[in-house]
C-alpha angles and dihedrals in degrees: 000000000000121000110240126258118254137222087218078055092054100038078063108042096056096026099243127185117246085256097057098049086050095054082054104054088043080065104048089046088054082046098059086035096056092033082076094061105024124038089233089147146017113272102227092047086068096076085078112010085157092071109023082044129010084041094044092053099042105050080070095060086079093060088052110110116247117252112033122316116188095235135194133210108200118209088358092184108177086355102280117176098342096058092052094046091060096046082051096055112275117138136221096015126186121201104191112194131153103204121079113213086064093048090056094047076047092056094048100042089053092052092038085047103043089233127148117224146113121252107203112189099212147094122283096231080057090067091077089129094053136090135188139172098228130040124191135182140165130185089355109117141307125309096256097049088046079059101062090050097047104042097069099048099037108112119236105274087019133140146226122223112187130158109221130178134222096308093065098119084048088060102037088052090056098038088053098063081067098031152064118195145135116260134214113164114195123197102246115250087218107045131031092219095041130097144203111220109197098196123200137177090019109191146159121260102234110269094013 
């Protein structure tokens, strides 16, 4: 059995300041509070949330463009990654969820938290007169279908960000029938199946 990730192991690995690693344990501790009344997660993944969850969020913040990207998190769920991002450092963040309840753990974790984003209850597909720099996702939908949401609201020169487990061949072989990119795929830091795409110059096939 693997021995849990610490916040103590991730405060180290990204260098991060004292406040930074606070805001995020304020965070995990909301996370297992609010577990009890709302399904945000999946149980078992709380015996080591800093791992399956905080980890798995972060490793995307170096594939974050430097300035200020406007960036969006589709189907954020309990803010990952889109919530982590922003304690890390990452501006004019955009958490997008259509259930409630989530929004409103959203909502609490960002004021308990100090953090600056916007929480949008609504359907990704609903986003059409949008447009960011930057798109993650993790745990939404195929990659086909991620696609479809992310296409019309990513920003000339933009990128995708999405965490994908061990059928992502599966998935870049059928997204690309309807689509055209540049693709950097990244071993993922959390999981040893798992991997980062870093996805550029996104763009529908003709006709599809």
């Amino acid at each position: 059995m693997t021995t849990p990730f610490t916040a103590a192991e991730l405060q180290s690995l990204f260098g991060l300041d004292d406040l930074t690693r606070a805001r995020l344990e304020a965070y995990v501790a909301l996370l297992r509070e609010w577990q009890g009344r709302f399904n945000l997660v999946g149980p078992a993944t709380l015996a080591d949330p800093w791992r399956r969850h905080v980890l798995d969020s972060a490793q995307l913040f170096r594939h974050v463009p430097p300035g200020s990207p406007s960036l969006v998190d589709l189907g954020s769920g309990a803010g990952f990654p889109g919530l982590v991002l922003a304690i890390l450092g990452a501006a004019r963040v955009t958490l997008v969820e259509a259930t409630g309840k989530k929004c409103r753990f959203l909502e609490e974790v960002a004021r308990a938290t100090g953090t600056a984003v916007e929480v949008v209850h609504a359907r990704a597909e609903n986003l059409k007169s949008r447009r960011f720099d930057v798109v993650t996702a993790r745990a939404v939908a195929p990659l086909s279908t991620l696609l479809g949401y992310a296409g019309p609201i990513l920003a000339a020169g933009g990128r995708c960000l999405f965490l994908k487990g061990a059928s992502v061949e599966r998935e870049l072989t059928a997204a690309a029938r309807g689509w055209k990119m540049t693709v950097d795929r990244h071993p993922s830091l959390s999981h040893p199946d798992g991997v980062l795409l870093e996805l550029k110059n996104v763009r529908a096939r003709a006709g599809s």
